[in-house]
N, C-alpha and C positions, 0 to 999 in steps of 0.2 A: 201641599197634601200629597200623601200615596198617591198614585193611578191605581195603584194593585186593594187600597184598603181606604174608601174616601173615608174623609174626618181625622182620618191620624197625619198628624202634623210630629216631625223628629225634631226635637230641640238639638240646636247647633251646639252637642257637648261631647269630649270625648268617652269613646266604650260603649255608647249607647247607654246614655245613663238614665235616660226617660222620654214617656212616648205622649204628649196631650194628645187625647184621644175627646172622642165628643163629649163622652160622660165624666172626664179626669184625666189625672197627670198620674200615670206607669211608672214610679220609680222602682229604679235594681238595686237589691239587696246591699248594703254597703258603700252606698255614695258615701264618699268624701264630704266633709264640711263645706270645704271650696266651692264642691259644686253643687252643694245642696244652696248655698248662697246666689250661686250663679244664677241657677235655675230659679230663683226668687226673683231673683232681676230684671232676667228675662220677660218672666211671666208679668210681673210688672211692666216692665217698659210697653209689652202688647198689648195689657189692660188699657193703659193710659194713652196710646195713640189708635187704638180703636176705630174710634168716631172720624178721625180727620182719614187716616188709612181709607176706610172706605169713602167716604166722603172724594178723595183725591181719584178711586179705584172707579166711582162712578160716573168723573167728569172725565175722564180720559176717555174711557168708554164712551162717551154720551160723542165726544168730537170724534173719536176716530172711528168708532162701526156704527154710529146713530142710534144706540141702544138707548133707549130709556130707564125704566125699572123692573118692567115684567123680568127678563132672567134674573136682575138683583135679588128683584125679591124670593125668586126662586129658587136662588143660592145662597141668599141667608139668611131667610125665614123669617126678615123684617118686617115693615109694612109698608107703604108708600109713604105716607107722612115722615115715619121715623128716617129714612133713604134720600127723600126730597129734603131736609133738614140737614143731615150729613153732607151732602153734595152741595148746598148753598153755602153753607161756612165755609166750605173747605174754598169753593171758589173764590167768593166774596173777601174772605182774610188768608191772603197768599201766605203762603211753606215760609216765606221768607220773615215774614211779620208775627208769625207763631211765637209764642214762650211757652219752653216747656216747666217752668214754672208756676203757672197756672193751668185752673182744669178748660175743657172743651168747652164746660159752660160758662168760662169768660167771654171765651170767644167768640162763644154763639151770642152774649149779649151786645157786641161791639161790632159784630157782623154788617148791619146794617148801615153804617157811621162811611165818611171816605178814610182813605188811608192814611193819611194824617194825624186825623181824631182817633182812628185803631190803636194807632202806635202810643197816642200820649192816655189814652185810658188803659190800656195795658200795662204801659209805664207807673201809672199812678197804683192799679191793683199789685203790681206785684212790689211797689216801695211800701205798701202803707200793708202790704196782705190783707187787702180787704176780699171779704167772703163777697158770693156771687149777688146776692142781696144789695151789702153793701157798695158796692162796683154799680148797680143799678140806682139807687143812690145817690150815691155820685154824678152821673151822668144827666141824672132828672134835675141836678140842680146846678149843675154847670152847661146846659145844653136849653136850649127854644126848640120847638119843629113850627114852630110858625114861618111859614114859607117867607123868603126876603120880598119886601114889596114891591108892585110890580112898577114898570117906569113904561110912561107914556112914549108911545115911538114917535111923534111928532114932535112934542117939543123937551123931551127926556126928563120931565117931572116927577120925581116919584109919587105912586099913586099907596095908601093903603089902601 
């Protein structure tokens, strides 16, 4: 963002070709096709990593000045729920395990699983493009949470 104008954000295109501003996107008289597409992309690409963006923006924060949510939410008008949500996936399912083949709320539904199980439910949503529904689905009927049972320490019997 500006220092001189907060909210306006310059898209990285040549000539100054448009300005997202808090209320909308500035375009200059005469774009180009090229860069009318570009700037679709763009605009895209930031719609769609969003959530994890901030999400990743909150946990750095959170380690390196002990900030919690009060400035978050200060700065971007979320609420703690929606902030605390962000920040948990983004933790929980590593940058590296992401697909940007799928939306956020895949991954917000596989969030909770270890890395393993992330990877092959991911896997399975984005072979079969199953919707966020059906991905839960899936899960409910390949998956237990019935905790493994516990095993006697004296004589290592499993107990249910």
């Amino acid at each position: 963002m500006s220092l001189d104008n907060p909210g306006l954000i310059l898209l990285p295109h040549q000539n100054g070709d448009c300005r997202l501003v808090s209320t909308g996107l500035e375009i200059r008289p005469g774009l180009g096709f090229d860069e009318w597409e570009n700037i679709g992309l763009t605009l895209e690409f930031l719609a769609k990593s969003i959530q994890f963006a901030l999400g990743d923006w909150l946990n750095y924060g959170e380690v390196a000045y002990g900030e919690k949510y009060a400035q978050a939410q200060s700065i971007t008008e979320k609420n703690y729920q929606t902030l605390n949500n962000y920040a948990y996936v983004s933790r929980q399912v590593e940058i590296y395990r992401r697909r940007d083949d799928l939306s956020y709320s895949h991954h917000s539904e596989i969030a909770k699983y270890d890395s393993e199980d992330q990877v092959n439910y991911l896997a399975v949503a984005a072979r079969d493009n199953l919707s966020v529904r059906a991905l839960r689905a899936y899960i409910a009927r390949n998956t237990t949470d019935d905790p493994p049972p516990a095993t006697c320490p004296a004589c290592g019997a499993r107990l249910r």
